[in-house]
BAVO-707322 format. One line per field, with one value per atom (N, C-alpha, C): residue in one letter; x, y, z; residue number from 1. Coordinates in steps of 0.02 Angstrom, whole numbers, m for minus. Layout:
<rs>
r: (A,...);
east: (X,...);
north: (Y,...);
up: (Z,...);
k: (NUM,...);
</rs>
This chain:
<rs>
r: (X,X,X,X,X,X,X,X,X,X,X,X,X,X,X,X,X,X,X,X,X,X,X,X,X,X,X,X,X,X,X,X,X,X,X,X,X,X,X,X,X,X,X,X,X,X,X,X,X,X,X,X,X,X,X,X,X,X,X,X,X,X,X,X,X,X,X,X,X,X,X,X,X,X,X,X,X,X,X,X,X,X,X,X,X,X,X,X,X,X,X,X,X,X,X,X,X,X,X,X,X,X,X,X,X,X,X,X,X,X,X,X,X,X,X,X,X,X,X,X,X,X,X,X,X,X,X,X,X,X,X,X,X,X,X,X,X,X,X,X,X,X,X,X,X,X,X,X,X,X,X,X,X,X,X,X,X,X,X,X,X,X,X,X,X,X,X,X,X,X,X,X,X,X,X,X,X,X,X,X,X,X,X,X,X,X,X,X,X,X,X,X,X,X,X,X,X,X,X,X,X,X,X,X,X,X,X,X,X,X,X,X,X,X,X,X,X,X,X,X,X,X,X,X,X,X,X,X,X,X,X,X,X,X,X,X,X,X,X,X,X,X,X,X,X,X,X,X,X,X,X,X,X,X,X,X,X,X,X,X,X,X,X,X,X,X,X,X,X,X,X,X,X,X,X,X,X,X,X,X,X,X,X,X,X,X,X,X,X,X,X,X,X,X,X,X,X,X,X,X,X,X,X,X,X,X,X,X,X,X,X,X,X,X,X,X,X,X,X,X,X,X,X,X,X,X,X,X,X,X,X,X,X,X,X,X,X,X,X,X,X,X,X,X,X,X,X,X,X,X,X,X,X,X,X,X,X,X,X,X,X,X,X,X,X,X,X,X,X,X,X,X,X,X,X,X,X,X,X,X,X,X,X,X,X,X,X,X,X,X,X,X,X,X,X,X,X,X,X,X,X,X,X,X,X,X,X,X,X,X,X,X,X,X,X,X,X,X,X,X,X,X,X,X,X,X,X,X,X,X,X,X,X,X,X,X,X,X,X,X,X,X,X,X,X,X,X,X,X,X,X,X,X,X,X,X,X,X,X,X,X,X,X,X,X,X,X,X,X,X,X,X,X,X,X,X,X,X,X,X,X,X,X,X,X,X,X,X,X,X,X,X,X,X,X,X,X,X,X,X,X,X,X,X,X,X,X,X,X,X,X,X,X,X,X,X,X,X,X,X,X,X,X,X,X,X,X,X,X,X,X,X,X,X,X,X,X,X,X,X,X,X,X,X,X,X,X,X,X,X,X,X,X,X,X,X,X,X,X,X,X,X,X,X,X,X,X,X,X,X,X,X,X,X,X,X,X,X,X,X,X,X,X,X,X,X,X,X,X,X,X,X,X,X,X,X,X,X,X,X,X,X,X,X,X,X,X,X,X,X,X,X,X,X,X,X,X,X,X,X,X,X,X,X,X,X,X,X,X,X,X,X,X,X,X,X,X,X,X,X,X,X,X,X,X,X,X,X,X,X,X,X,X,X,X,X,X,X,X,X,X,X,X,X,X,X,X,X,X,X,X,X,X,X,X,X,X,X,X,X,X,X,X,X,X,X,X,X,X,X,X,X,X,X,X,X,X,X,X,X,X,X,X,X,X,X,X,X,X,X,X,X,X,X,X,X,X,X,X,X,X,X,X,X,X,X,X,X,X,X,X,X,X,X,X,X,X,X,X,X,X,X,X,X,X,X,X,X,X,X,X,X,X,X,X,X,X,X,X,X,X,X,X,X,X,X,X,X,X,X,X,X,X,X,X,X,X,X,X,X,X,X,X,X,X,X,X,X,X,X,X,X,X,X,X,X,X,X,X,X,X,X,X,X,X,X,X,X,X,X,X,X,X,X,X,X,X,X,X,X,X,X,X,X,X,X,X,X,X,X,X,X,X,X,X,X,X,X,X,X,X,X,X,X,X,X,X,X,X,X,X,X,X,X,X,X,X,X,X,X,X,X,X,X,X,X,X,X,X,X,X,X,X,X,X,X,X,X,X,X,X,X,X,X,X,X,X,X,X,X,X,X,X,X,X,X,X,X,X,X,X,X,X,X,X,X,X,X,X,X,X,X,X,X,X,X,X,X);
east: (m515,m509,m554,m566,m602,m681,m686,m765,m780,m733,m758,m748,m702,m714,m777,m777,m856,m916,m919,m947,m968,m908,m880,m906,m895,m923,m1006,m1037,m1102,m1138,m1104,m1122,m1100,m1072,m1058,m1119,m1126,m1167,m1248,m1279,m1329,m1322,m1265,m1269,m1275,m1307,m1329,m1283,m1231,m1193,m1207,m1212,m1202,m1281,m1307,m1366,m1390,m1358,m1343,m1278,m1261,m1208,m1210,m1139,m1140,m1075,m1045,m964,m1014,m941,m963,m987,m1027,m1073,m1031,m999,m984,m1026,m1080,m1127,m1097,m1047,m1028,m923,m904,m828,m819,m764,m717,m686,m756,m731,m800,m789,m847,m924,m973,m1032,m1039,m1026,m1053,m1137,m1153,m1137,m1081,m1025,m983,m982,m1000,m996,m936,m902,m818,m817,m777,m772,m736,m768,m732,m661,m648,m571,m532,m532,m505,m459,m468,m403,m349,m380,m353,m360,m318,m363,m295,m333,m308,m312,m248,m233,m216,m283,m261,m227,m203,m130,m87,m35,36,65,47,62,21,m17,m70,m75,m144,m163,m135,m68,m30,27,41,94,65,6,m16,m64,m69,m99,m61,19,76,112,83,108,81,m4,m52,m41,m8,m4,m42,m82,m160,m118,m135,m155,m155,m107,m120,m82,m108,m101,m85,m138,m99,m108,m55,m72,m11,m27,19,79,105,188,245,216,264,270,321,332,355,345,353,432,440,505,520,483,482,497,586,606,619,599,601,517,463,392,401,413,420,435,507,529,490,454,425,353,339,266,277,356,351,394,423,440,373,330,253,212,230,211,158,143,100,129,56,48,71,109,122,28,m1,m57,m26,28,53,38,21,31,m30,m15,m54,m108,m115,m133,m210,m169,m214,m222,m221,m208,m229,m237,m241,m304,m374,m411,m434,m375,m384,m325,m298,m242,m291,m330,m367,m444,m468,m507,m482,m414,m386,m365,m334,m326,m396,m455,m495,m500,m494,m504,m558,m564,m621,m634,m570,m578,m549,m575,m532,m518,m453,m451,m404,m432,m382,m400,m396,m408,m451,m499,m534,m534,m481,m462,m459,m451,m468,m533,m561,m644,m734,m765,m820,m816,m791,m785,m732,m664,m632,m693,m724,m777,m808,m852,m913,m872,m808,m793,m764,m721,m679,m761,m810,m862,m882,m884,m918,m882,m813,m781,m773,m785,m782,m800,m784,m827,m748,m784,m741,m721,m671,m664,m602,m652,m610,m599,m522,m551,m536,m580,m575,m540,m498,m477,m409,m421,m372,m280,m317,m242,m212,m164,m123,m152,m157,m168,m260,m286,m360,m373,m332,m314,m297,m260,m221,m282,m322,m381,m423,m452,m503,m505,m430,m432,m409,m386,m393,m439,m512,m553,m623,m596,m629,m592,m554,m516,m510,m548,m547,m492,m438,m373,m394,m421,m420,m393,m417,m381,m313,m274,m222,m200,m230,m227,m179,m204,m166,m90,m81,m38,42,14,57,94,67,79,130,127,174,245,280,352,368,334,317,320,249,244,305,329,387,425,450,510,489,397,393,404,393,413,491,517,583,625,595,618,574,518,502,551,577,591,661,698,764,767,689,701,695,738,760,690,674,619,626,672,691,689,686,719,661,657,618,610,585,605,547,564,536,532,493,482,459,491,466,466,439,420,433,500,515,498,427,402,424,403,446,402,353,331,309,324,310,338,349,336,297,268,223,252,196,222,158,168,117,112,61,57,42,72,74,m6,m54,m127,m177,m222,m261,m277,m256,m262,m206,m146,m97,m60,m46,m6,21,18,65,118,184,241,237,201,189,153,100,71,129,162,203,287,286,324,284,238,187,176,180,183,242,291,351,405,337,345,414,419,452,398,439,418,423,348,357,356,354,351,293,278,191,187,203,197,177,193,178,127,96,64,m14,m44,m143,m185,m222,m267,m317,m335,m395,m336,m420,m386,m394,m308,m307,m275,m228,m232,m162,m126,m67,m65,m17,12,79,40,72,118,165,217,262,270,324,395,434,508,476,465,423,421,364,323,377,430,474,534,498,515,502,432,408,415,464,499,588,575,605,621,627,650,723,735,800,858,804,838,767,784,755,754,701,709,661,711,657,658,615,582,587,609,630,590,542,498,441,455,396,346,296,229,247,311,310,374,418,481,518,505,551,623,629,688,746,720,744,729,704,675,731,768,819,823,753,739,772,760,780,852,896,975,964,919,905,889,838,819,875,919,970,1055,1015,1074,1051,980,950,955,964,1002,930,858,821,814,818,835,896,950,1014,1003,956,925,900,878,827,872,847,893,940,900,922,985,961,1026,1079,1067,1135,1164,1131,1161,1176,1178,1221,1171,1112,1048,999,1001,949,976,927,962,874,914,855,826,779,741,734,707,687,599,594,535,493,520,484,442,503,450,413,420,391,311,325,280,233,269,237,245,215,182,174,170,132,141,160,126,181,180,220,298,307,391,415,375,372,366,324,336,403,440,504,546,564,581,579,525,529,572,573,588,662,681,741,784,736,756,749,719,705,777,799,859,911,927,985,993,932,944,895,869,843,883,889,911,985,1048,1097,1121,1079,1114,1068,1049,990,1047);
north: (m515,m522,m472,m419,m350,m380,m406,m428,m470,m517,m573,m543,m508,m462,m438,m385,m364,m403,m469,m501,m537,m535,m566,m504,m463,m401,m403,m408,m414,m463,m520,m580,m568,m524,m525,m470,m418,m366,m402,m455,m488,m558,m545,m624,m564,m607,m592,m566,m555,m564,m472,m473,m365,m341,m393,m368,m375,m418,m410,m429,m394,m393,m459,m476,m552,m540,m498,m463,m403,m355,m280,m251,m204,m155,m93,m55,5,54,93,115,193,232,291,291,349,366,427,418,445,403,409,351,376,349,372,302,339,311,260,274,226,218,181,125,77,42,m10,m78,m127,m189,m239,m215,m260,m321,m360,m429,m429,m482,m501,m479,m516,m513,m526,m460,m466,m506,m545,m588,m570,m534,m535,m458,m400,m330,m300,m267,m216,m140,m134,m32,m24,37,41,119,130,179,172,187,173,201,245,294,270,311,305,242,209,171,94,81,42,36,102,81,85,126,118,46,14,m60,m109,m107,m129,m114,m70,m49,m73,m94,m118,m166,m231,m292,m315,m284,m304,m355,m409,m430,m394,m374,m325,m387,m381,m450,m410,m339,m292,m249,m212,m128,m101,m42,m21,13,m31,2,11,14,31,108,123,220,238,198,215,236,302,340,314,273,268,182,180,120,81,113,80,44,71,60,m18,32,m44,m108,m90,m158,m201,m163,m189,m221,m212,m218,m287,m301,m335,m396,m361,m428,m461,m453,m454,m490,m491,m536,m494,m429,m386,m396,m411,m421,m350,m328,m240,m260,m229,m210,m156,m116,m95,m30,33,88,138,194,206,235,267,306,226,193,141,72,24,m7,m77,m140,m186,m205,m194,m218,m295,m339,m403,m440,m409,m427,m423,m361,m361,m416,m406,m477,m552,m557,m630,m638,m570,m583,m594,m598,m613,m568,m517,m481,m470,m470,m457,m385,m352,m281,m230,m175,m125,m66,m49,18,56,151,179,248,301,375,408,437,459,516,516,601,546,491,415,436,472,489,437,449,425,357,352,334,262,273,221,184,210,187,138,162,124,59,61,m4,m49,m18,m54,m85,m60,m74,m134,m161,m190,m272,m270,m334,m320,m291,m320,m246,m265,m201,m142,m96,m35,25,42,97,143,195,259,300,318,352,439,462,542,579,565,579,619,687,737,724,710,678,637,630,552,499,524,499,470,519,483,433,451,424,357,330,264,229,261,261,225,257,236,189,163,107,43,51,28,m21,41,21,m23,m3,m29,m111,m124,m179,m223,m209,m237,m243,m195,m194,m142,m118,m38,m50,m114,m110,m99,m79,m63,15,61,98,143,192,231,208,159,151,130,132,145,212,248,340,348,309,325,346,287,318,369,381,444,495,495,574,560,521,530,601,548,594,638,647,725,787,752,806,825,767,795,843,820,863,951,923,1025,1057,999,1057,1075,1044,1046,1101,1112,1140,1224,1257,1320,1381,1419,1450,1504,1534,1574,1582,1531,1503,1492,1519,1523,1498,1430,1375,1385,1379,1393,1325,1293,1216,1222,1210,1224,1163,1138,1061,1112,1088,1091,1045,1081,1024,1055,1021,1037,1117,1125,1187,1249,1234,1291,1268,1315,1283,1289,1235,1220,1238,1272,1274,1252,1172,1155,1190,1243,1243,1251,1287,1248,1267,1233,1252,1212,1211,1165,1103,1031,982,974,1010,1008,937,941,874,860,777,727,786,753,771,885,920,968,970,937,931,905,854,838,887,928,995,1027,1060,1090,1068,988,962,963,966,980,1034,1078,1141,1198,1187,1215,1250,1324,1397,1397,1408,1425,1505,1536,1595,1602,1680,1707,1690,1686,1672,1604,1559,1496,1460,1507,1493,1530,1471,1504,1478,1516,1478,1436,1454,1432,1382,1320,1301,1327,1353,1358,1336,1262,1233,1244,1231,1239,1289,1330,1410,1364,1400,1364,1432,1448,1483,1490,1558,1570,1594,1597,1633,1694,1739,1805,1774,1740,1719,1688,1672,1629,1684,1768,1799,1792,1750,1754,1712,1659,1607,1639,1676,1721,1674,1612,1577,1578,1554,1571,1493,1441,1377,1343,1341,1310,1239,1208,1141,1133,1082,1092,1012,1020,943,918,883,859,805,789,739,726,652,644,597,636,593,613,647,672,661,678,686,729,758,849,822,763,731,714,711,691,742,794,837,868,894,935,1011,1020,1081,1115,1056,1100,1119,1081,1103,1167,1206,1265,1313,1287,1326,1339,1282,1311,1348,1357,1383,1486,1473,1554,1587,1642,1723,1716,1714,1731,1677,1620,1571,1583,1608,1621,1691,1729,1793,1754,1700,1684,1695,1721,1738,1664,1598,1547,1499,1537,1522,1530,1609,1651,1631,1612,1597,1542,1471,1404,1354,1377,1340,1314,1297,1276,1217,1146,1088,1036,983,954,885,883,838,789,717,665,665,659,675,604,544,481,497,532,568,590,636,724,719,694,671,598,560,493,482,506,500,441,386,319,315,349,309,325,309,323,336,267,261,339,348,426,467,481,534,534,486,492,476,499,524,589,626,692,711,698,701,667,653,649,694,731,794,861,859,915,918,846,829,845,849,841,919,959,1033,1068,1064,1126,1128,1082,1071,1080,1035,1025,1084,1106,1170,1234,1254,1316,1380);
up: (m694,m621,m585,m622,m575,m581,m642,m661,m596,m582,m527,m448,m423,m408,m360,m416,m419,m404,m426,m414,m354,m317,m247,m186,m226,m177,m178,m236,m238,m187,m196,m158,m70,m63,28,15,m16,4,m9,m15,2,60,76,138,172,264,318,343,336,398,394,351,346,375,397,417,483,510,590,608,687,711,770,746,790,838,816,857,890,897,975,919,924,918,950,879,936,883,964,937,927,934,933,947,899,900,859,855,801,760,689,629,576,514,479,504,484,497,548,608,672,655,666,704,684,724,674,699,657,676,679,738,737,751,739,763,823,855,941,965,926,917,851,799,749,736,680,678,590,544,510,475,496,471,413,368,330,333,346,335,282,254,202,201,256,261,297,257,289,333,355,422,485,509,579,592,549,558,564,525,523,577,578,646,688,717,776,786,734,740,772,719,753,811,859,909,955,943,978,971,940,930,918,853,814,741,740,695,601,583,535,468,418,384,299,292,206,248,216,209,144,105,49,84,73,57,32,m23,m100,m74,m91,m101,m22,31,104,117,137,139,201,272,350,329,321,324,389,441,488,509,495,504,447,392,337,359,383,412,460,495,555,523,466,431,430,371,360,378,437,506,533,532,542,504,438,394,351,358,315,232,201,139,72,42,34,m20,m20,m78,m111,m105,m168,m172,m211,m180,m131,m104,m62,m99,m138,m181,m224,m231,m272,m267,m192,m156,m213,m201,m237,m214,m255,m229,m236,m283,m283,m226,m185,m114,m84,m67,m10,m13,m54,m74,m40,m88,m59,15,22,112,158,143,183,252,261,312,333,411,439,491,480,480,456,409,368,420,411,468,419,416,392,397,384,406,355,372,341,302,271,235,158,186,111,83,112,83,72,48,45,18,m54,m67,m71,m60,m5,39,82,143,122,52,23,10,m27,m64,m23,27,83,129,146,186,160,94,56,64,72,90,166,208,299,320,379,433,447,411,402,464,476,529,487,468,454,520,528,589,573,617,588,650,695,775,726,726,710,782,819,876,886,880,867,930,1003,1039,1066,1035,1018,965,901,837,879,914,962,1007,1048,1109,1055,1009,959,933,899,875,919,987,1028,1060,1062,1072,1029,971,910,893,911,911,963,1044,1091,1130,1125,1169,1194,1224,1270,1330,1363,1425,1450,1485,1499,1451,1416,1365,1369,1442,1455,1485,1503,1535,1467,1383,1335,1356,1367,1351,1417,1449,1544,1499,1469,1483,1429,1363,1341,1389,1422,1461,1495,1532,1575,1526,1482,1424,1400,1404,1365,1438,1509,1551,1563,1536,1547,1497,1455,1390,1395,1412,1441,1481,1530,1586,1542,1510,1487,1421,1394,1322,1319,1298,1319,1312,1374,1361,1296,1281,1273,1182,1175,1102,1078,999,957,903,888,825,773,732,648,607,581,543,491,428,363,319,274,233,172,127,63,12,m18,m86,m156,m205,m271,m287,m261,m291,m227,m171,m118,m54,m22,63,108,138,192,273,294,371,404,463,490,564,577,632,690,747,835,821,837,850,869,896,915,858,870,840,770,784,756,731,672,629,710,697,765,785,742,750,773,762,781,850,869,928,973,979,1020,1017,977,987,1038,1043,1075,1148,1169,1219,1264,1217,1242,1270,1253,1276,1208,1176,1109,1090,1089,1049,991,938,892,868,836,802,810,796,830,736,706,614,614,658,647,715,746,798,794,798,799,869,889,939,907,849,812,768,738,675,597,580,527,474,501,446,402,355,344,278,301,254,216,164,93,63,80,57,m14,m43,m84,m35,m100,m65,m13,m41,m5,75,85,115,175,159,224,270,242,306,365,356,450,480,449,486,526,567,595,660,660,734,739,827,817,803,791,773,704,636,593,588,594,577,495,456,350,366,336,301,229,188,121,122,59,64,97,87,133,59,66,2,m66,m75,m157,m174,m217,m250,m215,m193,m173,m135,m118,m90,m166,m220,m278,m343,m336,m371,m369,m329,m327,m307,m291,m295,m214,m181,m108,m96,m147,m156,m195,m216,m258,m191,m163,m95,m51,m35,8,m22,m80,m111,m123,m128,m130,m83,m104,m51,m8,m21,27,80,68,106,162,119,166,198,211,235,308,302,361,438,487,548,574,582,593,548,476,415,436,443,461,506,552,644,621,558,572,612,607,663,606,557,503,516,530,542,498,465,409,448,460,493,446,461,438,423,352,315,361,327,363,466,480,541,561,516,528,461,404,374,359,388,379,479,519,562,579,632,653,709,766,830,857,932,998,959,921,877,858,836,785,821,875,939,987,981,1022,966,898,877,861,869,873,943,1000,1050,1052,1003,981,941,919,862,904,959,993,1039,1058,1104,1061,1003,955,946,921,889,908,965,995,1091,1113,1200,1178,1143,1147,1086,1048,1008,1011,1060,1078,1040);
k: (1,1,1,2,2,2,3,3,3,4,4,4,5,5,5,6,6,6,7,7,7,8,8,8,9,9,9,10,10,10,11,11,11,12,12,12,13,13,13,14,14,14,15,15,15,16,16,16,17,17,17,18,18,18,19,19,19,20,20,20,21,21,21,22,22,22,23,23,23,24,24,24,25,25,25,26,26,26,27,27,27,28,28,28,29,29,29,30,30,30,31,31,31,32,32,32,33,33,33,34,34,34,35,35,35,36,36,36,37,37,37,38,38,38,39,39,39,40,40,40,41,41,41,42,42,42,43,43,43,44,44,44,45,45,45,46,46,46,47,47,47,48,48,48,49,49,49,50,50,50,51,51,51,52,52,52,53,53,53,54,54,54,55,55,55,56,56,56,57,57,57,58,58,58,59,59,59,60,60,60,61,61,61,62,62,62,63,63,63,64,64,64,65,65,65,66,66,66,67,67,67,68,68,68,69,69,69,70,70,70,71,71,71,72,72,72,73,73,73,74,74,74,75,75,75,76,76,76,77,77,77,78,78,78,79,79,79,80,80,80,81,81,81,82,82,82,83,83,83,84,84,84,85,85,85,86,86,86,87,87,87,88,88,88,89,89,89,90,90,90,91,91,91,92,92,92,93,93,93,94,94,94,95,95,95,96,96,96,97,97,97,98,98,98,99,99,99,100,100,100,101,101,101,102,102,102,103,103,103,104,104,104,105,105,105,106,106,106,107,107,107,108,108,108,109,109,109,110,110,110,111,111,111,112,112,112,113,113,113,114,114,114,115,115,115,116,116,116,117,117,117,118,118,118,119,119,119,120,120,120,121,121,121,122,122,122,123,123,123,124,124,124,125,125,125,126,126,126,127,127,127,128,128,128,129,129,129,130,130,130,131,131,131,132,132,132,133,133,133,134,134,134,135,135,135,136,136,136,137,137,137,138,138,138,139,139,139,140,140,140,141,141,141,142,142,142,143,143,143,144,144,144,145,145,145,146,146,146,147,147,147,148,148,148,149,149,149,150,150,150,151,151,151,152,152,152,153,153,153,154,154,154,155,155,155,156,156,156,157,157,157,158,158,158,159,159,159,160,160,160,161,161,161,162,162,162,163,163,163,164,164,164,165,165,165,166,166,166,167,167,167,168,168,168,169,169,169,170,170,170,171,171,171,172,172,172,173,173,173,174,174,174,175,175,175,176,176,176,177,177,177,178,178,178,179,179,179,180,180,180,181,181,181,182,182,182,183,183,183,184,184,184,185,185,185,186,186,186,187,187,187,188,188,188,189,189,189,190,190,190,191,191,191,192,192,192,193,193,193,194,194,194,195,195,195,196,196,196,197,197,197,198,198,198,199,199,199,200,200,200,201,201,201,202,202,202,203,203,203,204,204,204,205,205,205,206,206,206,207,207,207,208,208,208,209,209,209,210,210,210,211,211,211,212,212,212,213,213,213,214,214,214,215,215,215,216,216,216,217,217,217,218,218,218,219,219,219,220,220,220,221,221,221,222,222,222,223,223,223,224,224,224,225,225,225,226,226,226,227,227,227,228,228,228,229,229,229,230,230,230,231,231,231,232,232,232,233,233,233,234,234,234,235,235,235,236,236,236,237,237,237,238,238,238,239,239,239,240,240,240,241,241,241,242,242,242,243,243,243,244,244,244,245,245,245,246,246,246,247,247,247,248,248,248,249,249,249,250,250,250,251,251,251,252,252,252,253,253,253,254,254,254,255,255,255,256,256,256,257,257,257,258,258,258,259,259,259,260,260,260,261,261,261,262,262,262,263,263,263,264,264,264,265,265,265,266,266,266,267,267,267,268,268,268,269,269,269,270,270,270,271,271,271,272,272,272,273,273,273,274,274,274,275,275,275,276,276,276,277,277,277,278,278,278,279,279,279,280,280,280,281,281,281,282,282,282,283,283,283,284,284,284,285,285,285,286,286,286,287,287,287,288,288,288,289,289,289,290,290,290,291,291,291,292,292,292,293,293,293,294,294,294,295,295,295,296,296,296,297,297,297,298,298,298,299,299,299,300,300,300,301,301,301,302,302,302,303,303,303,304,304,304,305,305,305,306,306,306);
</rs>
């Protein structure tokens, strides 16, 4: 099957169509190698990730026909994939490249941390958009516009901002929150900083204090922690993360973590304020859905338990 395949790929990469553009021409973005040749009006596209690009497709009411979602912890995105009629290609990690073949797609969309290589092969069966927009909300604009829905764009984000101003004015100045991601071998802290993970940026918008330990002007990107290391999560309300892209929800290890004296040292432990977030949120990211759920977690255990 891979032999023919292969073969099938050979044969689009000598027809015309890859050699002039008969759809929009978008001559510049945030995506790998612009120029990109999209179709009018996509009618049949594949994400080949299960986060961003997929829910925010489905949010846009694009046409989305595969994307992998075997392993997807965000059973509510799932559902909606495949109320939708999305094809699963199976895992994220190693997608089916004989689904995506048969589905016939005429546009690939998916994030470019998929690499070079993803690009070349996904490019090779339809017109590809990696996008590289580090912000959830340019990450949305981009593919928007790459897809021919831009119009009306901003006017998604209205009852958002509504709820992200109300939730500033309501969220305690005073109070000092700490966010830590428990994996089977360290902990991760993503953070507040210019072009910050989604679910962190819209903390940030919402006006929630992080720790001067977990706060940069510059980007630097996420501090990968031992036990030692989770003194400087010194806030005065903890929010942990379990899961997400690995085992650590089933590993067992984080019932080890909250059972260790240095863990139970942390100021927010002690105070009865360590409260466990939803991994599918906080790590599998997709679009507006997923931002007012954070803004649901900010309402639950930072406003109503400061």
């Amino acid at each position: 099957m891979r032999v023919v395949v292969l073969v099938f790929i050979s044969m689009l990469l000598s027809s015309p169509v890859f050699a002039q553009c008969d759809g929009r021409l978008i001559e510049d973005g945030a995506f790998l190698h612009p120029p990109l040749c999209a179709p009018k009006e996509p009618k049949r596209i594949v994400s080949l990730v299960p986060t961003f690009s997929l829910g925010i497709a489905l949010e846009l009411g694009l046409p989305v026909v595969g994307a992998p979602l075997f392993g997807m912890s965000d059973e509510d995105l799932k559902s909606r994939a495949e109320a939708a009629g999305v094809v699963d290609l199976g895992s994220f990690m190693e997608p089916s490249i004989e689904k995506i073949v048969a589905l016939q797609p005429d546009l690939i969309i998916g994030s470019d941390f998929l690499g070079e290589e993803a690009y070349q092969m996904a490019s090779r069966l339809a017109p590809t958009a990696l996008l590289t927009g580090a912000n959830w909300k340019e990450f949305y604009r981009t593919l928007a516009n790459i897809t021919g829905v831009a119009d009306g764009m901003e006017g998604r984000f209205t009852e958002y901002e509504k709820r992200v101003a109300s939730v500033r004015e309501r969220v305690p100045k005073d109070v000092r929150v700490s966010v830590v991601r428990i994996t089977p071998w360290e902990f991760q802290v993503y953070l507040d900083e210019p072009d910050a993970w989604a679910p962190f940026d819209v903390l940030r918008e919402a006006g929630v204090r992080r720790t001067d330990f977990e706060t940069s002007e510059t980007k630097v990107g996420t501090k990968r922690l031992d036990f030692e290391g989770l003194t400087g999560l010194d806030g005065d309300i903890l929010l942990y993360i379990v899961g997400g892209s690995n085992d650590s929800a089933t590993s067992g290890r984080h019932e080890a973590v909250l059972a260790n004296p240095l863990w139970k040292m942390l100021p927010a432990v002690k105070a009865g304020r360590a409260y466990r977030v939803d991994a599918a949120t906080w790590m599998e990211f997709s679009g507006l859905a997923s931002a007012n759920k954070v803004l649901d977690d900010i309402e639950t255990y930072i406003i109503s338990r400061p």
